[in-house]
C-alpha positions as CSV (number, residue, x, y, z in Angstrom):
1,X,45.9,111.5,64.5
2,X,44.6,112.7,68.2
3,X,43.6,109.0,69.0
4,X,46.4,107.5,67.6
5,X,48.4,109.4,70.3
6,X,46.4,109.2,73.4
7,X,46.3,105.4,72.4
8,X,50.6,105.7,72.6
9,X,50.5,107.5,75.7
10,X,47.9,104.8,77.4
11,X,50.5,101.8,75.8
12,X,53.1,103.4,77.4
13,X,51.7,104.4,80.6
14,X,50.5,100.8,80.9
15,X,54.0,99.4,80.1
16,X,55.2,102.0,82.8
17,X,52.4,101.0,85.9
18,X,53.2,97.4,84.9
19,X,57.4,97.7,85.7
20,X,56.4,99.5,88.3
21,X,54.6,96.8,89.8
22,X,56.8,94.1,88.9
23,X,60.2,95.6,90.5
24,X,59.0,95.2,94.1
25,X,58.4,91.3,93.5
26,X,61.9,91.1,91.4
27,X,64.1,93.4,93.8
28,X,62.4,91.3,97.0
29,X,63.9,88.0,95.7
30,X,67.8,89.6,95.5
31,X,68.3,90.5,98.7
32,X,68.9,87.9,101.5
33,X,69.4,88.3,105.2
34,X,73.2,87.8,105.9
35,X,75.6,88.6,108.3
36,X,77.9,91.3,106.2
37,X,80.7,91.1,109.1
38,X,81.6,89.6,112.6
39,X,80.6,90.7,116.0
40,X,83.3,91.4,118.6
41,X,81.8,89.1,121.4
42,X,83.0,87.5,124.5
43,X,82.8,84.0,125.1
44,X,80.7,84.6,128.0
45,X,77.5,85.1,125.6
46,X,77.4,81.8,125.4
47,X,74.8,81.4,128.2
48,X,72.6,83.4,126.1
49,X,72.7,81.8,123.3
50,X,69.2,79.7,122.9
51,X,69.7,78.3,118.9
52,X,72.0,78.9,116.0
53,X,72.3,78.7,112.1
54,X,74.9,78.7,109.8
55,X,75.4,81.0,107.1
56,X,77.3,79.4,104.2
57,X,79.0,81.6,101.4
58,X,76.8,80.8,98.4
59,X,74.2,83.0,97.2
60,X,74.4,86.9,98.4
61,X,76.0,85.8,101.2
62,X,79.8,87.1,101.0
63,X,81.4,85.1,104.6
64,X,81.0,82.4,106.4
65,X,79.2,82.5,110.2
66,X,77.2,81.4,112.7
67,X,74.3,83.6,113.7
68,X,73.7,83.2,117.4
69,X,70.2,83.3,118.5
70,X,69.6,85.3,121.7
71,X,67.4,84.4,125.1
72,X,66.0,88.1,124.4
73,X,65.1,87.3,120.0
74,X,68.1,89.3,119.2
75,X,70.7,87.4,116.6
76,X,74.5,87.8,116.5
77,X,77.0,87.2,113.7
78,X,80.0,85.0,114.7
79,X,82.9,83.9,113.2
80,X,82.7,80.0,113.0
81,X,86.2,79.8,113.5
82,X,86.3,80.8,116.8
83,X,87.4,77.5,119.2
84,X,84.0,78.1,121.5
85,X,81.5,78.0,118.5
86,X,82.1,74.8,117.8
87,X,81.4,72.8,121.4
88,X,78.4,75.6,121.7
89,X,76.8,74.1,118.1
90,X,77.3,70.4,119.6
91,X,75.7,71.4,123.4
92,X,72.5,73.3,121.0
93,X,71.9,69.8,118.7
94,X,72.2,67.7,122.2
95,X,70.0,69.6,123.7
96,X,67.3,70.1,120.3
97,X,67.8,66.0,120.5
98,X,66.7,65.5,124.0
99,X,64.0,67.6,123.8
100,X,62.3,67.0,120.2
């Protein structure tokens, strides 16, 4: 009877170590890296700004932006919509073009 419950508590300590394990690899996969809301900027950044992305609304990610890369590695959210973002984009794929 003794072994037959030191063999239940190693089952379920087992089981137990094993979740634990697994949840970091699981929990890592949900979680994406999105802008949650706009940034209040000036249009004057824009001689900052060295590249972009944009971040669609599918997956985790809840708006639409454009996440302005910085001359000092820092990244911005922006709202697409704004009537500047649009000429920056085209000036940042002329100038990727030239120089790739």
């Amino acid at each position: 009877m003794e072994r037959q419950h030191s063999t239940m508590k190693f089952h379920a300590l087992f089981l137990l170590l094993l979740l634990a394990c697994m949840y970091p690899s699981v929990a890592q996969g949900s979680y994406e890296n999105c802008c949650l809301r706009y940034a209040a900027v000036k249009k004057t950044i824009r001689r900052h700004v060295v590249g972009y992305r944009a971040q669609e609304t599918d997956g985790g990610c809840n708006i639409p932006a454009v996440v302005l890369k910085l001359k000092n590695s820092r990244t911005i959210c922006v709202d697409p919509r704004l009537p500047w973002i649009q000429p920056l984009k085209q000036k940042l794929n002329e100038k990727n073009t030239v120089s790739a």
